[in-house]
N, C-alpha and C positions, 0 to 999 in steps of 0.2 A: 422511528425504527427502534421498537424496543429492545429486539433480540438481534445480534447480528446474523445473516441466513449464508454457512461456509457451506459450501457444494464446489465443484466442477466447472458448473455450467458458471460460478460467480468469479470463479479461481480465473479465468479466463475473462470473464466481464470485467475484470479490473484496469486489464490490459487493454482492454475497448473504453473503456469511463478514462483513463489515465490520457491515451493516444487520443483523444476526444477534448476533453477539458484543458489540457496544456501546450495541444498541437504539438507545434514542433521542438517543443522542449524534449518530447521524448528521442527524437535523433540526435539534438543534441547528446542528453544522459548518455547513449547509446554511442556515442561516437561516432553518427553515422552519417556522411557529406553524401546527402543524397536532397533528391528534390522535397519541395513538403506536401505535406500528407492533405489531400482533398476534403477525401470523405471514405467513410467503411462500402466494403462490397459484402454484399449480404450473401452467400453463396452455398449452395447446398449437396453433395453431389449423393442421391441415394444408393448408388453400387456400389460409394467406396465403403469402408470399414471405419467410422469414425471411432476415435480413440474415445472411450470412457463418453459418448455423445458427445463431446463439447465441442463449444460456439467454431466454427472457424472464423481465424484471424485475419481479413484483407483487407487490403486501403487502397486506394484507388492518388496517386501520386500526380505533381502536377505536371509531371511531363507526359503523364498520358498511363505511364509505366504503373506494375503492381508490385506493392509489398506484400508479402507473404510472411505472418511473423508465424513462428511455435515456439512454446515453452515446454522443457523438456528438466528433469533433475537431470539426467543424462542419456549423453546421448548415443543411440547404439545402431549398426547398421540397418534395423529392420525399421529404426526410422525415419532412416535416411531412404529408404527406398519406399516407405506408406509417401512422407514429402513427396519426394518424383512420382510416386503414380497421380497424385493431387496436383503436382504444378501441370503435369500434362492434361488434365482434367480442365485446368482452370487456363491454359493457354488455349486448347482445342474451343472452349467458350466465348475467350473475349480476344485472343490473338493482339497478345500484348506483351510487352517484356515481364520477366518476374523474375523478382529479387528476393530469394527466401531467406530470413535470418531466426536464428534457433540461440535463445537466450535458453539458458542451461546456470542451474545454482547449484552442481557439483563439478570436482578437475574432470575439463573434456580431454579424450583423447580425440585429436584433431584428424585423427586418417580416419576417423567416422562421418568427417564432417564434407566426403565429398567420394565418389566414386566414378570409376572407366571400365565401362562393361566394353571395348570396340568402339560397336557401333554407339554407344552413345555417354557421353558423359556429364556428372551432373552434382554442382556444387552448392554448397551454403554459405553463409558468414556467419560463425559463431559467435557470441558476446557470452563470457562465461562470466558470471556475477563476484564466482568466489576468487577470482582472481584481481578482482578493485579491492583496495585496504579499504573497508567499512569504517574503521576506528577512525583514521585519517581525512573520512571523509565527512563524519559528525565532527570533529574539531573545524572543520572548513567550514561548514555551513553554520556552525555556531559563532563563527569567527563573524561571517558576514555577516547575520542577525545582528549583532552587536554594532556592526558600522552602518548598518541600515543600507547592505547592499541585496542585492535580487538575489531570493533563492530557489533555486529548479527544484520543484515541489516533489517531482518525479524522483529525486535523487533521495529524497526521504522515504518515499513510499518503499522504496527499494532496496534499502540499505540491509536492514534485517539477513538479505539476502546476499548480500558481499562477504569476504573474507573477514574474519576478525580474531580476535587472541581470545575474546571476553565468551560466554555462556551466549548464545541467540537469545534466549528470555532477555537477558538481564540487556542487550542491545536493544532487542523489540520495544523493551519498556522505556529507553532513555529515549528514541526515537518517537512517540510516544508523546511523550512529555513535551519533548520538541516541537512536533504538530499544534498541540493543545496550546501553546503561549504566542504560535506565528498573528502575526497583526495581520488575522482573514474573517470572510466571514462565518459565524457561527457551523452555518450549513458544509460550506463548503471546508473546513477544518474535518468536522465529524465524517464529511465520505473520505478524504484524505486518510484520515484513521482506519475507516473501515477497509479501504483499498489495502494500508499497511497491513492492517491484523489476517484477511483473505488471504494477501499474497505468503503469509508465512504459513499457513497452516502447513506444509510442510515440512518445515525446523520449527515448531513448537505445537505442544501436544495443546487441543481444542481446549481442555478445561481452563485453563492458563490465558489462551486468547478469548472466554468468555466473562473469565475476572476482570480485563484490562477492558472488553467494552464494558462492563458492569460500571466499573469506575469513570467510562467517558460518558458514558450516559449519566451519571449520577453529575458530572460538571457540567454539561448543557444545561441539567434542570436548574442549577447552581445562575448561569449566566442568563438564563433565559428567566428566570424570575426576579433576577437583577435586575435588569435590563426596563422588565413590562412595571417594575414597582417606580424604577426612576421616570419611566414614561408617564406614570396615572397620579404620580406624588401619591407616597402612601402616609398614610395616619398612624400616629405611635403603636394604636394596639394592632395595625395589621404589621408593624417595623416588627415589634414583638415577637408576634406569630412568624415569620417571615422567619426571624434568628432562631428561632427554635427548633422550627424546618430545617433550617439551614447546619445545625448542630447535629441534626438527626441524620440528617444526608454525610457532613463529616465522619461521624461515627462507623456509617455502613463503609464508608469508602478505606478508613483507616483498618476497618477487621477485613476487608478485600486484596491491602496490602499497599494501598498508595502511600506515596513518600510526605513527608511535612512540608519543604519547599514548592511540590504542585501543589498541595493541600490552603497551602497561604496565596498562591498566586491565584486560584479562583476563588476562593471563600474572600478575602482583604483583611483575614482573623491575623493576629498578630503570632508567632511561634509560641510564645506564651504558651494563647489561648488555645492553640492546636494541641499541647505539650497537657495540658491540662484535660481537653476531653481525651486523651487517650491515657488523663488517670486516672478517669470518670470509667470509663469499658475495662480497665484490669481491678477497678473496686467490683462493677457490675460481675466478673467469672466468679466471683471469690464469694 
């Protein structure tokens, strides 16, 4: 994946790859003591009015029951009632319990989050994002890294998107970095990232999350040429080539904005030598 592809239809797919990939870590994250999650229900209804077309969100639960998720920046009565005309859609179909819950990344007023028309009434479970201390919760999970305990991968993808005192960019990026050093695989690091950078397109403007993939892509090449040379035993004059590459990909990465500490943790160049090609790029403007 050279380019990353932010759309709707992906802004959503994230929350289907994330609910997919970690299982039940996501109720955990989510705070939610409910049964675990099966498998997705693919479901389509053509009368209703799909929001912006995107994916709808359903999981088919082990006690038989559905979850219903939406993600909303916030949340207002006319979504709460588009909900209700979809949960009755989706109950008249499979005649099942349904449990809708509406994660929201701005303050909910919570008397949107449920209505009594008489005859019928009809509620959600909120999970407002910006109401978790973000800040609090990258010292946690850095804390664990350090002791080599399990980290809910989910809680990183998601962070960006909690409460914080700091700038979102400057969170997105530290979060970020986080990802790029977790002991995973290659593959599975890089959709991590891209799950993060999708779900923020929201609190941070595209050009911004197209520098940060610029920069993860340019550390895959970095790891994955590492990786194929320690595999094949290379020969001084391709060791050569190889660092020179290697110097070249630094350079791009350092006028994109990455920091010296990631910049040594993937390259194994020593601060020095990082400190030095970035005196190489202000001789090169001049």
């Amino acid at each position: 994946m050279n380019k990353i592809d932010i759309n709707y239809q992906n802004y959503d797919k994230v929350f289907k790859d994330a609910l997919s990939i970690f299982h039940n870590k996501a109720l955990d994250f989510l705070n939610l003591h409910m049964p675990k999650i099966e498998r997705f229900i693919e479901t389509e209804f053509s009368e209703i009015e799909t929001k912006e077309n995107r994916m709808d969100l359903n999981f088919l639960l082990e006690d038989g029951s559905i979850l219903h998720l939406e993600e909303e920046v916030d949340l207002s009565k006319k979504d709460l009632i588009r909900f209700a005309n979809y949960d009755l859609k989706l109950f008249n179909r499979y005649e099942k319990n349904i449990k809708t819950i509406v994660l929201c990344i701005n303050k909910v007023n919570y008397e949107n989050a449920y209505f009594d028309i008489g005859a019928m009434k009809y509620e959600t479970v909120v999970v407002d994002l910006s109401q978790i201390d973000g800040d609090a919760k990258i010292e946690e999970i850095k804390s664990k890294i350090a002791n080599n305990e399990e980290v809910n991968e989910l809680e990183l993808i998601f962070i960006p998107l909690m409460g914080s005192k700091r700038k979102k960019l400057e969170v997105l990026k530290e979060t970020v970095e986080i990802e790029s050093k977790l002991d995973r695989d290659i593959t599975l690091k890089e959709k991590m990232i891209a799950m993060t950078l999708v779900a923020s397109d929201k609190i941070v403007k595209r050009e911004e999350l197209e520098k940060i993939w610029e920069v993860v892509r340019m550390f895959k090449f970095i790891e994955f040429a590492e990786e194929k040379g320690i595999e094949k035993g290379m020969e001084k004059g391709m060791e050569k080539g190889m660092e020179k590459g290697k110097i070249d990909i630094i350079k791009k990465l350092l006028t994109l904005g990455a920091n010296e500490e990631m910049l040594m943790e993937a390259s194994g160049l020593s601060l020095e030598s990082i400190q030095k090609i970035k005196k190489e790029i202000d001789k090169e403007k001049h």
